[in-house]
N, C-alpha and C positions, 0 to 999 in steps of 0.2 A: 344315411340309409333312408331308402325311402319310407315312409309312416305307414303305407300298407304292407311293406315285406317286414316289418317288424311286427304287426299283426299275427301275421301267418306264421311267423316263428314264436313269437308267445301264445300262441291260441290255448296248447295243452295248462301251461299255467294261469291263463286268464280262465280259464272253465274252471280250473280247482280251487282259486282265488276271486276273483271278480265276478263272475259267473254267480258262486254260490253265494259271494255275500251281498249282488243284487238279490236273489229270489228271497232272502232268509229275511232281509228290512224293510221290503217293500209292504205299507199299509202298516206296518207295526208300530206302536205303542213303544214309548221309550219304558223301558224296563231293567229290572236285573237281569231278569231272562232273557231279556235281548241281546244287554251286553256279554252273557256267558256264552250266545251261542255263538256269538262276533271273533270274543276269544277261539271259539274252540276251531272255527274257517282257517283265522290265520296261525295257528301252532301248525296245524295237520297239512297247511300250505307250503312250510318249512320257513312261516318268518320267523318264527322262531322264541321263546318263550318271552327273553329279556324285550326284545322290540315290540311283542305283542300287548304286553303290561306297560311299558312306556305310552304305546299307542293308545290303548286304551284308558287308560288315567289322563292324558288331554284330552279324551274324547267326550270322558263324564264330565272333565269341568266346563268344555265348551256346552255341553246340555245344560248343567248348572248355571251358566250365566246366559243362557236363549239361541247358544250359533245352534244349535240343535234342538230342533223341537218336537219331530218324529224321526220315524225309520228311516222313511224319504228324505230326511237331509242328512244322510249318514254317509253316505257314498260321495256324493259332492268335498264335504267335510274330509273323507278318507285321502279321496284325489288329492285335495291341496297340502292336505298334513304329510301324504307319503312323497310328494314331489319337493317339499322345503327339505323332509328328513335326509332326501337323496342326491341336492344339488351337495356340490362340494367346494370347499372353499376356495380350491383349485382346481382349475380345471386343463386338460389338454398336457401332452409332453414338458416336462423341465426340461431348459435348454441350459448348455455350459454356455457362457457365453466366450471364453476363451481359448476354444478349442473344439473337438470332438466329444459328441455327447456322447455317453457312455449309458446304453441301457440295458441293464443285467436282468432275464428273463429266467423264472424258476416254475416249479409243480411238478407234481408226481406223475409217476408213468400211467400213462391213460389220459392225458389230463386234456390233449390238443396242442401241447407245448410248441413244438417244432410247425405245427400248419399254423397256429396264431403269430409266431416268429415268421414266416412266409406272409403273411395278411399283413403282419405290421411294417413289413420290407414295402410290400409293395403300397401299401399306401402312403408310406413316408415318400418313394421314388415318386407317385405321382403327384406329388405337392414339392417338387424339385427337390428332395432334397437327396443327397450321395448319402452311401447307406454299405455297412460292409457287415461281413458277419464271424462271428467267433463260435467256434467248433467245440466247447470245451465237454460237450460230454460224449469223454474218448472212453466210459466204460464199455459202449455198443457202437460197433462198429457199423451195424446198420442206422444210427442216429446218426451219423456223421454222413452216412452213403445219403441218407435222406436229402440232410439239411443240404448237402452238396448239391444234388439235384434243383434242391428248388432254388439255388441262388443259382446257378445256370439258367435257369428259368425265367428268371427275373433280370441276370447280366448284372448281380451283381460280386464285389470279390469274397474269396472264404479264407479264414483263416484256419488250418487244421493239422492236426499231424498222424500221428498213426497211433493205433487202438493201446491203451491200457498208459499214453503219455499222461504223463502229472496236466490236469486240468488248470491250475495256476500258471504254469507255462504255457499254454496255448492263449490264456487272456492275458498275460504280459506282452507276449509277442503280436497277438493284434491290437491291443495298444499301443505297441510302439509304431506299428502299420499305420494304425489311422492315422492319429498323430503326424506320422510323415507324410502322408498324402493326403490329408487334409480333409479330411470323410467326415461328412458333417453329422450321422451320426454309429456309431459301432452299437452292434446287439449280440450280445454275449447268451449262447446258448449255454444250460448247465446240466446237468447230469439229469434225468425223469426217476427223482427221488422220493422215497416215503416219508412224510417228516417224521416216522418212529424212529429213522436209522441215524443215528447220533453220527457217525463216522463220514457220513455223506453232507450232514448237516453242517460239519465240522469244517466240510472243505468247500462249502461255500461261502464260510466266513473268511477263510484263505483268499478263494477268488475279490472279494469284497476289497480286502487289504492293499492284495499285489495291482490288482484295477488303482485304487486309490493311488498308491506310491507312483502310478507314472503317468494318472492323468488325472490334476487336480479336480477333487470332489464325488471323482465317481466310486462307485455305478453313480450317475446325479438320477437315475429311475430306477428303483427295483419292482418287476411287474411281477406279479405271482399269477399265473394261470389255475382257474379250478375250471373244473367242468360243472355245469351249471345240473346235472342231474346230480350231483356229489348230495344235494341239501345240507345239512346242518353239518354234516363231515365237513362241509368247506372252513364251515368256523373253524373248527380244530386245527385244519391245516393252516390257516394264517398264521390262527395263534403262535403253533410251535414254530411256522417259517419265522416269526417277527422276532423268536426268540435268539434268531442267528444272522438275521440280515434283516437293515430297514426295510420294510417292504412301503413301500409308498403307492404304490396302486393295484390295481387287479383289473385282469382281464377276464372276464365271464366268457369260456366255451360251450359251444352245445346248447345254447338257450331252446333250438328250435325241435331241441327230442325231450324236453322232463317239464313236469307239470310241478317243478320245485324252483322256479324262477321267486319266488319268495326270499328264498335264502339274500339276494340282495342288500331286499333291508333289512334284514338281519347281521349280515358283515356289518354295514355301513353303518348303521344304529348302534352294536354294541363295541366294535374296535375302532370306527373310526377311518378306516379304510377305504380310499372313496374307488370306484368303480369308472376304470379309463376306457377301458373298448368293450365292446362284444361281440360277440362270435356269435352268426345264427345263420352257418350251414357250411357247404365245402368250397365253395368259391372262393376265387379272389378278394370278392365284392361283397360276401354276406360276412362283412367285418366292417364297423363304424365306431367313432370317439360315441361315448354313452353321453347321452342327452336325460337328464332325470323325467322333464317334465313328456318328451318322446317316450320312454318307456313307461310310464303310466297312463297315460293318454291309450298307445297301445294296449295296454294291458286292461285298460276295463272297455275300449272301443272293440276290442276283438269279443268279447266274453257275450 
């Protein structure tokens, strides 16, 4: 993704973030008061309490031993700290090497689920790779007519059946599809659930299992989509998802409508959870793999 169109989709959180915490250190005096008001930018930005105490406790002892000497070298300092806390130890799609990768796509309704599942199609397609997709949330009948659509769109195959089928049965059965035809990688769509609803939560530990049993190791991705205005709600939502299925990365939707793009390092910082793609708008194309040091770059070059 281009570095200016990542600008212009975080602008709203670079003004509530980077914005404020240039105007508020610039010429100032390292202080207590300094750092309270540091804290109080990034909580209300949605990074959120745990990352913003972390943040700032390296940031007193960097002043304690001379990387900081005023206000003006705070922001420098922020940049390099927020871009190590956000690269990840992994980076890019796990691949099966045996087979068909298996990547199981979850988030609740609203979330962008099914257009980030279209995004990720087609930019897997554009990097050669054969890509098919699994239908499995047969509660809505219109999430199926959707996802239908956009792989006709795209030319690629679907796997589905008709409304209120057991969702473990439609990922079995495109599992065994891939598998035979050789689809380098299957993207299992799953139900647009609340992580309150135990019952829904339940059946995508099922999915998790029946995937497993016919195609060794998968899901080998499980991506959780939030919507990037959710803020601090997104933590909750991992949480409870991680509680039922490995979640191994995250897709941030919506970056380019909320001025809570903080929440970020806030995931990443407290769960560990590193941040695969982003979504910043309706296109095809305003969807890229997250780049740590790209999004902060942006984020205080917009501000």
């Amino acid at each position: 993704m281009a570095l200016a169109k990542l600008r212009d989709s975080l602008r709203k959180t670079s003004r509530a973030l980077a914005g404020r915490l240039k105007a508020l250190v610039k010429g100032r005096r390292i202080d207590a008061s300094l750092w309270d008001d540091i804290e109080e930018v990034l909580i209300t930005s949605d990074v959120g309490v745990e990352a913003s105490d972390a943040l700032l406790g390296a940031a007193r002892d960097a002043a304690k031993h001379g990387e900081i000497l005023t206000g003006d070298d705070v922001i420098p300092w922020i940049r390099k700290r927020m871009t190590e806390r956000l690269t990840p130890r992994e980076s890019g799609l796990r691949q099966n090497p045996d087979g068909p990768t298996v990547v199981l796509v979850a988030g609740v309704n609203g979330s962008g689920k099914t257009t980030s599942i279209a995004k990720l199609a087609r930019w897997l397609t554009a990097r050669d790779r054969t890509c098919m997709v699994a239908a499995c949330d047969t509660f809505r009948a219109a999430a199926v007519d959707q996802l239908t659509i956009w792989s006709e769109r795209l030319g690629i195959p679907i796997v589905r059946q008709a409304q209120g089928a057991d969702p473990a049965a439609v990922a079995f059965d495109a599992a065994e599809s891939a598998a035979a035809r050789n689809v380098d990688v299957l993207i299992v769509d799953t139900a647009g659930r609340l992580h309150t609803q135990k019952n829904l939560m339940e059946e995508l530990a099922k999915i998790n299992r029946v995937l497993g049993r016919k195609i060794p190791g998968a899901p080998h991705e499980t991506l959780l989509v939030l919507d990037g205005t959710a803020g601090q709600n997104g933590l909750m939502q991992t949480r409870r998802f991680r509680e039922h299925a490995a979640v191994t990365g995250l897709i941030v939707s919506k970056l380019d409508g909320t001025a809570k793009g903080g929440v970020v390092l806030s995931i990443k910082d407290e769960l560990d959870v590193p941040v695969k793609f982003i979504g910043t708008g309706e296109t095809y194309d305003d969807f890229a793999p997250f780049d740590a040091k790209e999004f902060v770059d942006a984020l205080f070059d917009a501000a």
